[in-house]
C-alpha positions as CSV (number, residue, x, y, z in Angstrom):
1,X,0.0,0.0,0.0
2,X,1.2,3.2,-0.6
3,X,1.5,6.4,1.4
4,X,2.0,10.1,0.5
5,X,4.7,12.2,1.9
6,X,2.0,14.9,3.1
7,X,1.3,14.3,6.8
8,X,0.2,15.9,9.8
9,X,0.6,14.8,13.5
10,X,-0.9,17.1,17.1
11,X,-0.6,15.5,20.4
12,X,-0.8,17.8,23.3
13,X,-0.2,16.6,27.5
14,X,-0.9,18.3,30.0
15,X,2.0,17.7,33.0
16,X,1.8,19.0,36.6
17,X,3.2,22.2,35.6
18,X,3.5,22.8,32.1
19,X,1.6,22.1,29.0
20,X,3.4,20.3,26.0
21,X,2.0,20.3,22.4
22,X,3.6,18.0,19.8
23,X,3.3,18.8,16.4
24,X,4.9,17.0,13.2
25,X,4.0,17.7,9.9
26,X,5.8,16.2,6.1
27,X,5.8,17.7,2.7
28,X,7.0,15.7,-0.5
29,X,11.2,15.6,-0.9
30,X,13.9,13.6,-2.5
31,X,15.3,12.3,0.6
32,X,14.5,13.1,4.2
33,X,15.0,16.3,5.6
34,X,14.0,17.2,9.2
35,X,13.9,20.2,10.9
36,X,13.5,20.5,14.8
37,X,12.2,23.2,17.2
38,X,12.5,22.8,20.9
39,X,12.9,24.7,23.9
40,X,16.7,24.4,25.5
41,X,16.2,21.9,27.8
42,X,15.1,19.5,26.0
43,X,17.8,19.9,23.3
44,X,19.6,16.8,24.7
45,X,16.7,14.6,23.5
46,X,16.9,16.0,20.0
47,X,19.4,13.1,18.7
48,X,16.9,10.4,20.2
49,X,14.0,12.1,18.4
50,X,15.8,12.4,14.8
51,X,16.2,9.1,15.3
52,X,12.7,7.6,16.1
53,X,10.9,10.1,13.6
54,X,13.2,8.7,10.9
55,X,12.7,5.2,11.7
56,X,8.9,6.1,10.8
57,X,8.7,8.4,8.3
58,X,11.7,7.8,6.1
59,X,11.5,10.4,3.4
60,X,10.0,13.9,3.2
61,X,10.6,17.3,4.6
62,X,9.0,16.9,8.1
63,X,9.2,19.6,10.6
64,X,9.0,18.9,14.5
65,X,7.6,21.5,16.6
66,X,7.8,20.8,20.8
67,X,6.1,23.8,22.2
68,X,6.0,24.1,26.0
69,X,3.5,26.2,28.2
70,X,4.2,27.0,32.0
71,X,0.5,26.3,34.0
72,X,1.7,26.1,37.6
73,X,3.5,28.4,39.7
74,X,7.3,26.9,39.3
75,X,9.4,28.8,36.7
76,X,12.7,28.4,36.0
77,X,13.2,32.5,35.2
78,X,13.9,34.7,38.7
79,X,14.0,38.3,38.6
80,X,17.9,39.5,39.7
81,X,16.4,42.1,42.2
82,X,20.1,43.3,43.1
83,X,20.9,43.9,39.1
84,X,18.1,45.6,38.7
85,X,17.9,48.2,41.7
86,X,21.6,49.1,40.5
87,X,20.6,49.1,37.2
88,X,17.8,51.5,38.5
89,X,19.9,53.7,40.7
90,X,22.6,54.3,37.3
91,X,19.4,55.1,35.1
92,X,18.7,57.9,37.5
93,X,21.9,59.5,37.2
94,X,21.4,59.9,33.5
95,X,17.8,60.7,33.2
96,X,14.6,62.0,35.8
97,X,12.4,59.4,34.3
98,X,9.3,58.1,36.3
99,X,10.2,54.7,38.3
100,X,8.0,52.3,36.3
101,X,9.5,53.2,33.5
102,X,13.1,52.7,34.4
103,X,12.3,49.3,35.4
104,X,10.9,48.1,32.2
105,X,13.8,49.4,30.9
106,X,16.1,47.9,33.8
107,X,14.4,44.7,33.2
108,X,15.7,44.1,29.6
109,X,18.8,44.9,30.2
110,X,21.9,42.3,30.9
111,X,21.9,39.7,33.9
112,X,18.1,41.1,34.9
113,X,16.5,37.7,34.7
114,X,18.1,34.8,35.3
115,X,17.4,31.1,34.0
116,X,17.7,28.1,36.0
117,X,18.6,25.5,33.9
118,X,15.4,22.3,34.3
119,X,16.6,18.8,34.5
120,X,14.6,16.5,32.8
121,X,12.6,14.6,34.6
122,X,12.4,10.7,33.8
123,X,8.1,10.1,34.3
124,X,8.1,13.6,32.3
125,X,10.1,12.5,29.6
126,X,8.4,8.7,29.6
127,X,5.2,10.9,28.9
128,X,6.4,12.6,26.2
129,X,8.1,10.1,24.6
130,X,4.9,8.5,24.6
131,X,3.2,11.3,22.9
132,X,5.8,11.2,20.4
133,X,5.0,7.8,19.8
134,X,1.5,8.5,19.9
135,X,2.0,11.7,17.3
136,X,3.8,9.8,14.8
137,X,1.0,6.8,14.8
138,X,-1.5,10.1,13.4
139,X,1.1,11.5,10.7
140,X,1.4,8.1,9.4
141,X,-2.3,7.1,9.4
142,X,-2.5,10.6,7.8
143,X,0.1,9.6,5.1
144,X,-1.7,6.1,4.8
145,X,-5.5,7.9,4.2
146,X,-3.6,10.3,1.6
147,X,-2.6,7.5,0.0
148,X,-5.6,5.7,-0.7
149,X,-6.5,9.1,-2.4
150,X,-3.8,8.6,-4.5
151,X,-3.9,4.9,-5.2
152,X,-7.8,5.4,-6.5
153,X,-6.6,7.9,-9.0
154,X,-3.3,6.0,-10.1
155,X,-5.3,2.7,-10.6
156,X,-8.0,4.9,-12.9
157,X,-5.4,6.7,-15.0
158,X,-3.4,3.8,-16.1
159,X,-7.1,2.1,-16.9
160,X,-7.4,4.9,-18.8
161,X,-3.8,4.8,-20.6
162,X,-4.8,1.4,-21.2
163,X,-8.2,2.0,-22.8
164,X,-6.1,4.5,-25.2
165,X,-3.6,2.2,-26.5
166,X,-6.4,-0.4,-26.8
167,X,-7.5,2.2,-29.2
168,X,-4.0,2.6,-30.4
169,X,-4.4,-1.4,-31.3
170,X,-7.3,-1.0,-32.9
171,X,-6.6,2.1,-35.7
172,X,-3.2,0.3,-36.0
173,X,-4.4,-1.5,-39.5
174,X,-6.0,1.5,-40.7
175,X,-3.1,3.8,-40.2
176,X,-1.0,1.2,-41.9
177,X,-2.8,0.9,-44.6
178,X,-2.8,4.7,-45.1
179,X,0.8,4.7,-45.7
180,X,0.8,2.0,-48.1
181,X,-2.3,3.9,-49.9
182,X,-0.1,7.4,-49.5
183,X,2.9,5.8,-51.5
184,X,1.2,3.5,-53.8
185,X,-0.7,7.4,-54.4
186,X,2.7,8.6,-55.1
187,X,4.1,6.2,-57.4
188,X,1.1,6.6,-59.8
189,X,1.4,10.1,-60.0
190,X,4.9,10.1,-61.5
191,X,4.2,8.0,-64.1
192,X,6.5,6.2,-64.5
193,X,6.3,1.7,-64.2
194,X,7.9,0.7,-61.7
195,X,9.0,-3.6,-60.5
196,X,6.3,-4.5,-58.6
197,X,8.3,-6.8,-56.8
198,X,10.7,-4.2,-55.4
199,X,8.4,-1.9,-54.8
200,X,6.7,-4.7,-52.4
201,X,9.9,-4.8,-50.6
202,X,10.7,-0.9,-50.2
203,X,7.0,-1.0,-49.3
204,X,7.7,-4.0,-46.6
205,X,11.0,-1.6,-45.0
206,X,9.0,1.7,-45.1
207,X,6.4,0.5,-43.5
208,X,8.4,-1.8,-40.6
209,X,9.9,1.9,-39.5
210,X,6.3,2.9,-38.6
211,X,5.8,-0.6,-36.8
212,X,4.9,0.1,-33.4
213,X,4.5,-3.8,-32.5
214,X,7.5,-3.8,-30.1
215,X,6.2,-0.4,-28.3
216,X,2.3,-1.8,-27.8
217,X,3.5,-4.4,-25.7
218,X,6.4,-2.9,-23.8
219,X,3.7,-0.2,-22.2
220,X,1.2,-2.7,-22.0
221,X,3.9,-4.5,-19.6
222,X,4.5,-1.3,-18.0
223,X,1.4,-0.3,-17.0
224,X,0.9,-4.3,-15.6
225,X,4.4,-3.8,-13.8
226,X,3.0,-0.4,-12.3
227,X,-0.1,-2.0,-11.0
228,X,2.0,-4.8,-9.2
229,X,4.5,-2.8,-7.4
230,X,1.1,0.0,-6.7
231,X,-0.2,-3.0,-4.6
232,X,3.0,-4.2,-3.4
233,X,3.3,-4.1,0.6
234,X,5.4,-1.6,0.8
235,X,5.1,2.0,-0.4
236,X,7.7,2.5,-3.3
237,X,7.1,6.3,-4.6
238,X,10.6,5.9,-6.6
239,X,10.2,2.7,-8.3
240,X,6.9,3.8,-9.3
241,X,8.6,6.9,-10.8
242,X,10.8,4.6,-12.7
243,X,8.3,2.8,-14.4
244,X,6.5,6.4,-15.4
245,X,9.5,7.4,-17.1
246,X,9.7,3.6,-19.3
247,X,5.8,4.5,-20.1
248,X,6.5,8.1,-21.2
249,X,9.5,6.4,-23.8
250,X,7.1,4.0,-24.8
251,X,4.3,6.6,-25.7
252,X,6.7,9.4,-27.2
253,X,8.1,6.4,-29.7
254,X,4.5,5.4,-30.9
255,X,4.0,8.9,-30.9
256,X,6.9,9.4,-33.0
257,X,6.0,6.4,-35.6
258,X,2.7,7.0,-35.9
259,X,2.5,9.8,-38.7
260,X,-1.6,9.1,-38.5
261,X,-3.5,12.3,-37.0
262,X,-6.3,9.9,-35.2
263,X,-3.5,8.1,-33.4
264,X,-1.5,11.1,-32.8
265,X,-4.1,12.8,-31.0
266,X,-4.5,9.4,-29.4
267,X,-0.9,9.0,-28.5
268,X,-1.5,12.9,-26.6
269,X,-4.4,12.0,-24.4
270,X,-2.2,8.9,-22.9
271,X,0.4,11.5,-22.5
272,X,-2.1,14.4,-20.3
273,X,-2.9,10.9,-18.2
274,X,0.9,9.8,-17.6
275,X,1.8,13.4,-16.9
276,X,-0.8,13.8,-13.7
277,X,0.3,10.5,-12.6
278,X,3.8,11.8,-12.9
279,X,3.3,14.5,-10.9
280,X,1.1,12.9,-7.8
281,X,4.1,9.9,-7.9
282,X,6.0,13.5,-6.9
283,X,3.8,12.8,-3.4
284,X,4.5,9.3,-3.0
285,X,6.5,8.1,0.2
């Protein structure tokens, strides 16, 4: 089954002093690329959580958000009353300024607030590893429901491709015999007698370079061979990308050979289909 590379995770816990809200979410990419946001003290986790998101998710550019709100009373910011009196009292000396606002000024200036720095806490961290656990579960769900979106409109465009070169199959007589009607046309009108045996034989090699025999069943193999790897277990956006490209050669050669306006214009509906399924394969983990 396949899975697209646009996902979207939210878990949010609620701890004895703080509130922590999770958030992952994954665009399509060539590789994976993983950005991650975090307060400080938690940085020392960060490896650990490359690690398990990449175990998961495996391709895509996937942001990680960990936001954290303060709901009790603790905080690990004190005000550096000291500093900020001097910081006060040398304010004065420069300018007459009304005392609130010499402290809001005091406040943002250096050493004013300190930071204690928060040891994680082992049961805090078992509950947000679980979250973690718990958020990637929903981006990949999210990726598998996407998917299925995509799988539904694969498996009708390469019913479709296949309807058109059954079409292909069909005019293929006709257009043949409209080159051998074309040239045996233009002999006449020159006039002049030709050996009927060699012109049966230039006839024969003019018209093998328009054969398109080889082509018809090298898509129809393709599009078979996209089918079985769509409904392979595992989700395979590149392979699948592969195989587009061998079904675009196929089409641009019958294309190519066909000098036959019905099939032509045949030949450019097949390629509108292969091009949308070229570009939704761009999704495709």
């Amino acid at each position: 089954m396949i899975q697209s590379m646009t996902g979207y995770g939210k878990t949010v816990v609620q701890l004895p002093t703080k509130k922590i809200s999770l958030e992952i979410k994954s665009l399509n990419s060539k590789n994976l690329d993983l950005n991650a946001r975090m307060p400080s003290v938690y940085r020392e986790k960060e490896l650990e959580i490359r690690k398990r998101i990449a175990a998961v998710l495996n391709r895509g550019k996937v942001d990680f958000s960990l936001y954290m709100e303060i709901t009790g009373e603790d905080t690990s910011s004190q005000i550096n009353k000291t500093v900020v009196k001097e910081y006060i009292k040398q304010l004065k000396e420069v300018v007459d300024g009304d005392e609130t606002e010499l402290l809001k000024m005091a406040v943002r200036l250096p050493d004013a607030v300190t930071t204690e720095r928060d040891e994680i806490d082992d049961d805090e961290w078992k509950t947000i590893s679980d979250a973690i656990d718990e958020t990637l579960k929903k981006i990949e769900q999210y990726r598998i429901d996407e998917g299925k979106s995509l799988e539904t409109d694969f498996i009708n465009r390469v019913k479709n491709i296949s309807q058109l070169l059954d079409d292909v199959i069909a005019i293929d007589p006709e257009r043949i015999e409209g080159v051998r009607a074309r040239l045996e046309k233009g002999i006449a009108e020159i006039k002049e007698k030709v050996d009927e045996n060699r012109f049966e034989q230039e006839l024969v090699y003019y018209i093998e370079k328009y054969d398109i025999t080889e082509e018809k069943v090298r898509l129809k193999n393709h599009l078979d061979y996209f089918l079985k790897v769509l409904n392979s277990k595992e989700s395979n956006g590149k392979k699948l990308g592969f195989i587009g490209q061998e079904m675009g050669r196929e089409i641009n050669t019958i294309g190519s050979k066909s000098n036959y306006a019905p099939m032509q214009k045949l030949v450019v509906q097949m390629k509108d289909e292969l091009e949308k399924i070229k570009e939704q394969l761009l999704n495709v983990l």
